[in-house]
ROSE-466979 format. One record per residue (C-alpha): residue number from 1; residue in three letters; x, y, z. Coordinates in steps of 0.1 Angstrom, whole numbers, plus 5000, padded with zeros to 4 digits. Each point is the difference from the previous one (the first is absolute). Layout:
<nudrens>
NUDREN, num, residuo, px, py, pz
NUDREN, NUM, Ala, X, Y, Z
...
</nudrens>
This chain:
<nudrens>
NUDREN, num, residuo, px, py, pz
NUDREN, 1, Unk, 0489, 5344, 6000
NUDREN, 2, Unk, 4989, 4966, 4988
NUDREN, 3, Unk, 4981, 4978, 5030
NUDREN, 4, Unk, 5020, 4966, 5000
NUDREN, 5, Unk, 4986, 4985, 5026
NUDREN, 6, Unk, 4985, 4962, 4994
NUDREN, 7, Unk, 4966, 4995, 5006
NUDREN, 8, Unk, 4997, 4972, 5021
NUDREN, 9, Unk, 4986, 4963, 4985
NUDREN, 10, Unk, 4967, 4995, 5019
NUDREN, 11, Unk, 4980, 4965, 5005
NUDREN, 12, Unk, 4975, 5006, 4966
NUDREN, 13, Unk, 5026, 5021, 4984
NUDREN, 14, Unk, 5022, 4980, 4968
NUDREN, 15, Unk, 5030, 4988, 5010
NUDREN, 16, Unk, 4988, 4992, 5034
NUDREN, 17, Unk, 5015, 4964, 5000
NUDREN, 18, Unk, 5036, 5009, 4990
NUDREN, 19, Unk, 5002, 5029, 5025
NUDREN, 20, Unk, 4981, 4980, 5030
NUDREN, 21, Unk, 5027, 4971, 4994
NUDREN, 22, Unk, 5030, 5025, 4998
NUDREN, 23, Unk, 4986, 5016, 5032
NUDREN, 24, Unk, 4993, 4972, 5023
NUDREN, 25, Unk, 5034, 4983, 4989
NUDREN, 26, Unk, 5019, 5030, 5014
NUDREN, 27, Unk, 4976, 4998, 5034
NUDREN, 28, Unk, 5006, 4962, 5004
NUDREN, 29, Unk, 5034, 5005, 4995
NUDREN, 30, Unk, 5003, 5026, 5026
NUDREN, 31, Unk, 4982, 4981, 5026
NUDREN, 32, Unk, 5022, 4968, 4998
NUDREN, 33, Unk, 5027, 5025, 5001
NUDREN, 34, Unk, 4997, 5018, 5032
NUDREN, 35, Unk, 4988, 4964, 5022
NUDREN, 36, Unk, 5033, 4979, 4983
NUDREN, 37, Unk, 5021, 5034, 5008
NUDREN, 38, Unk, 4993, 4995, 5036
NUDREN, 39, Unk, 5003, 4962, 4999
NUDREN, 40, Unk, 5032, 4999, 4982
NUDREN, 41, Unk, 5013, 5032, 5023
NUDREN, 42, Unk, 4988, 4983, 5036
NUDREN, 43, Unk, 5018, 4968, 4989
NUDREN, 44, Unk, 5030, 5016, 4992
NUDREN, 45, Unk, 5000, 5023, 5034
NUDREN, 46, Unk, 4989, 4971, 5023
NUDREN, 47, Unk, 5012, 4967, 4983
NUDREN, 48, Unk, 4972, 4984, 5000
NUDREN, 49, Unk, 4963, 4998, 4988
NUDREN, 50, Unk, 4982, 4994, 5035
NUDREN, 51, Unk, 4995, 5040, 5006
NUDREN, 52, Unk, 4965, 5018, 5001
NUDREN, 53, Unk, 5014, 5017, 4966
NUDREN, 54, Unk, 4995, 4970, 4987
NUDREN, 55, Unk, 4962, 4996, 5006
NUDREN, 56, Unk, 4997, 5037, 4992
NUDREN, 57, Unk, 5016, 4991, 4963
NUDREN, 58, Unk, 4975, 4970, 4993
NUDREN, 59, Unk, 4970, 5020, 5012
NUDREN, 60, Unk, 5013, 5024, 4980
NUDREN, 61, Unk, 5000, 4979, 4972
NUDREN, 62, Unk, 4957, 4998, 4995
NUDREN, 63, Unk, 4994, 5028, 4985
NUDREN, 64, Unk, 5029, 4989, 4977
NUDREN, 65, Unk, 4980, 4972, 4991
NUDREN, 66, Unk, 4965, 5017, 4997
NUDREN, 67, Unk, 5016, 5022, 4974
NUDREN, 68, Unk, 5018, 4973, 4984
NUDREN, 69, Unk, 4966, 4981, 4996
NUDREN, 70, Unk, 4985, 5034, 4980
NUDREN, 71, Unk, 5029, 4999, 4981
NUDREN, 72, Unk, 4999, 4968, 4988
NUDREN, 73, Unk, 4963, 5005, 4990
NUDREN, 74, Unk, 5008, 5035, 4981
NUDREN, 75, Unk, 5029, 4980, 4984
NUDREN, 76, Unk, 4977, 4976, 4983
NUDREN, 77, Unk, 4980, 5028, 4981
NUDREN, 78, Unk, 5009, 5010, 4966
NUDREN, 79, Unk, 4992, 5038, 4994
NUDREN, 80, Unk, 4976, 5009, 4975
NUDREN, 81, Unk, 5007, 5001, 4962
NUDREN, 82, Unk, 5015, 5035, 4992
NUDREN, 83, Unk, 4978, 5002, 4966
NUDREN, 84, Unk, 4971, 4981, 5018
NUDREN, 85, Unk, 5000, 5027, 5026
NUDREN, 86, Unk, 5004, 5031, 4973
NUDREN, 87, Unk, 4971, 4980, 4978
NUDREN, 88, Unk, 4970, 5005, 5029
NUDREN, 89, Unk, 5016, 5030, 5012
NUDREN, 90, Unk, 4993, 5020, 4964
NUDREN, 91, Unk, 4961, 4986, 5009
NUDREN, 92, Unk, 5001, 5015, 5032
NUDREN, 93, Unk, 5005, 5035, 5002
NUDREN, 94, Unk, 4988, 5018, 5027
NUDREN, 95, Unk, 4984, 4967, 5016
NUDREN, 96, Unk, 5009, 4989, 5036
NUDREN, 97, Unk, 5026, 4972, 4989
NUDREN, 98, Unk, 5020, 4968, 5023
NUDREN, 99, Unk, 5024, 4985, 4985
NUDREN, 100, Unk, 5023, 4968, 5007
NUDREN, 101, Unk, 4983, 4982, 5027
NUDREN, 102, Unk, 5005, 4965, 5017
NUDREN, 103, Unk, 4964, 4993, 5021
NUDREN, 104, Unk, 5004, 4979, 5028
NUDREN, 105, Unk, 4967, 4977, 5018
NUDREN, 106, Unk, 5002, 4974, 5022
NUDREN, 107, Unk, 4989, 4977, 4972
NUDREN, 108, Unk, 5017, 5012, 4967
NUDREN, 109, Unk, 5021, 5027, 4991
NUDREN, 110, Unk, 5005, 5017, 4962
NUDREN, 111, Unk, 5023, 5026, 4981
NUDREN, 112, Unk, 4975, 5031, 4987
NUDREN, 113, Unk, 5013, 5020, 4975
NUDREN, 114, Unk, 4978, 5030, 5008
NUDREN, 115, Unk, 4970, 5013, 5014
NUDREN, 116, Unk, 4977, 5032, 4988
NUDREN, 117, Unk, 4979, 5012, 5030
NUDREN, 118, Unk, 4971, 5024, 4991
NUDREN, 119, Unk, 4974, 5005, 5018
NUDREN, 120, Unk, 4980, 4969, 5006
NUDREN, 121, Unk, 5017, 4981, 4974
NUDREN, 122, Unk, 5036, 4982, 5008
NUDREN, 123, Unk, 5014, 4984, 4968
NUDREN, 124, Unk, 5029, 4973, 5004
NUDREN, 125, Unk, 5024, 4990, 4971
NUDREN, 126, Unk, 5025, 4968, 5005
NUDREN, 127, Unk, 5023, 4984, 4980
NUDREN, 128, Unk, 5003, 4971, 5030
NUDREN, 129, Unk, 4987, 4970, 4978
NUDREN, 130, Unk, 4995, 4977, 5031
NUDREN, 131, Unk, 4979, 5032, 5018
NUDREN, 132, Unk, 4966, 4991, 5008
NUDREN, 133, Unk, 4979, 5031, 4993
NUDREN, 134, Unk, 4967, 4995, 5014
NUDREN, 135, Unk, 5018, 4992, 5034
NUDREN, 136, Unk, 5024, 5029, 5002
NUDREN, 137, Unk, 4974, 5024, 4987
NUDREN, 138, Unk, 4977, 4982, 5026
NUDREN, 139, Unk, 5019, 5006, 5031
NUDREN, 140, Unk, 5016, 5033, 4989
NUDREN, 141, Unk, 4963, 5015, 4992
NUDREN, 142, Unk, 4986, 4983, 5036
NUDREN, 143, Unk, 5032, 5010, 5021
NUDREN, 144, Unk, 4999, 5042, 4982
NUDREN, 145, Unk, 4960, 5000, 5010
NUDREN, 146, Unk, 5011, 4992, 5034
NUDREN, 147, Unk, 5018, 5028, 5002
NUDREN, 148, Unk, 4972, 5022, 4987
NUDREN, 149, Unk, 5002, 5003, 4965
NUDREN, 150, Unk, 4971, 4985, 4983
NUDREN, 151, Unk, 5019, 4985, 4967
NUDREN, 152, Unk, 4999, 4978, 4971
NUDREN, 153, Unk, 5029, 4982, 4995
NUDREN, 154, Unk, 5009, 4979, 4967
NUDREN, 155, Unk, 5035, 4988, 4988
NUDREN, 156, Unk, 5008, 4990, 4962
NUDREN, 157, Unk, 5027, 4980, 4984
NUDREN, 158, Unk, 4995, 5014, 4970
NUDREN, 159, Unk, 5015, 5033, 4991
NUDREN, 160, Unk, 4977, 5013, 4969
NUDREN, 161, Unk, 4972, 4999, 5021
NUDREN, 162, Unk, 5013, 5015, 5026
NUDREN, 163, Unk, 5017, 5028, 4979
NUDREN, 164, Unk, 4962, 5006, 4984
NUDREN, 165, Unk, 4984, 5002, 5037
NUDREN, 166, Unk, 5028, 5028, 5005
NUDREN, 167, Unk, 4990, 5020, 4974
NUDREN, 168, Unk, 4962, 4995, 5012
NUDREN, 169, Unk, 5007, 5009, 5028
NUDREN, 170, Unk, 5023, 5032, 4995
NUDREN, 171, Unk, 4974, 5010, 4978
NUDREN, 172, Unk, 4970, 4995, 5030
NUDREN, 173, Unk, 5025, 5010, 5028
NUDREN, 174, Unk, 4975, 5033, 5013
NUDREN, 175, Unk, 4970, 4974, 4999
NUDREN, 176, Unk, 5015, 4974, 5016
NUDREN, 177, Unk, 5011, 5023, 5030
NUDREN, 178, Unk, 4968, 5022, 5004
NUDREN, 179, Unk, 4982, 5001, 5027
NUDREN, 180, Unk, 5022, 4976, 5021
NUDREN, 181, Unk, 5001, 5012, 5036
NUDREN, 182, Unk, 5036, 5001, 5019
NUDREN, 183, Unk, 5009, 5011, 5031
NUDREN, 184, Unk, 5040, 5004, 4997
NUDREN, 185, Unk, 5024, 4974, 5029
NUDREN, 186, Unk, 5011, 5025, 5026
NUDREN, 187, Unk, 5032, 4973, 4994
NUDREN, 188, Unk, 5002, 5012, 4964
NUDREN, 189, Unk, 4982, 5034, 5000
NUDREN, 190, Unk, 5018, 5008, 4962
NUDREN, 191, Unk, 4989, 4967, 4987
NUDREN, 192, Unk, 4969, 4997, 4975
NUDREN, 193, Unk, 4975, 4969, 4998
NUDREN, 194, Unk, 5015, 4987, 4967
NUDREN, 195, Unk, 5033, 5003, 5019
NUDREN, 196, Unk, 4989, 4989, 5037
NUDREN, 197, Unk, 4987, 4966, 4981
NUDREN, 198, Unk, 5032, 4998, 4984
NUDREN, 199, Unk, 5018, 5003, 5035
NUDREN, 200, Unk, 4978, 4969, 5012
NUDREN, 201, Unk, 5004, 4980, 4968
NUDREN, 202, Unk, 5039, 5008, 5007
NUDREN, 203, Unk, 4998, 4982, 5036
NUDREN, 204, Unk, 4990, 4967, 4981
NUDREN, 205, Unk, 5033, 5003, 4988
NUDREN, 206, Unk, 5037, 4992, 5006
</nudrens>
């Protein structure tokens, strides 16, 4: 019998964007629902607004507006190119890959295309033209060292040269990974390095 079941869209996975928006329309939705439900149904049963449903509907209302704040931020990202995403991809076979990223500081924020994570070496691609590379790259590379990974981060807005340090790096991926020492996160015992660098590159990211 033929599986059907739909792998779920994960933050790094393509097609993150248009799932992530779909998904956190339906939950704002819901939770303006259920606090203007009991507004609209108190003021119906007790004529009048001054009831402690009342306060329990507007207080209810925050987390409305949290998730209508993420919303509107994962509403202003485009996804990533379809053939954009299928071009690196056919360079990146078997590598530990990120795709479709927005990266968030306090300072500056940019749109990453995708990230290849192996070993040491963290590679960056963006199409963003008003990303500032050496910042992002900065910041990501200091805050992943923070959390024990000791990396070198660089991000390119040009796509040939990043395609070519694919392939180099495809081609060098046993090298590159040697003799790294990892002690797997009792929080993620399944993960890998490559992928538990990924996971921390992920949390700079809406």
């Amino acid at each position: 019998m033929t599986n059907t079941t739909k792998k779920r869209i994960r933050k790094g996975d393509i097609g993150y964007f248009k799932a992530e928006k779909k998904r956190k329309l339906i939950i704002t939705l819901i939770l303006f629902a259920v606090p203007l439900f009991i507004f609209f149904t108190s003021l119906i049963y007790f004529k009048t607004r001054m009831t402690i449903w009342t306060v329990i509907a507007v207080v209810g209302c925050i987390p409305a507006c949290k998730f209508t704040v993420d919303l509107i931020m994962i509403w202003m990202r485009k996804p990533m190119d379809r053939n954009l995403y299928e071009k690196i991809a056919s360079h990146a076979e078997g590598l530990t890959m990120s795709y479709e990223m927005y990266m968030t500081f306090y300072e500056k924020s940019a749109y990453i295309d995708a990230f290849v994570i192996c070993g040491n070496t963290v590679v960056g691609y963006s199409s963003d033209p008003k990303i500032d590379c050496k910042f992002m790259a900065e910041n990501c590379q200091k805050l992943v060292r923070k959390n024990g990974y000791k990396v070198d981060v660089k991000i390119s807005k040009e796509l040939r040269p990043f395609l070519e340090r694919l392939d180099s790096i495809r081609e060098k991926k046993d090298s590159l990974e040697e003799g790294i020492p990892f002690t797997p996160d009792e929080r993620y015992p399944d993960l890998s390095r490559n992928e538990m660098i990924k996971h921390t590159i992920l949390a700079l990211c809406i």
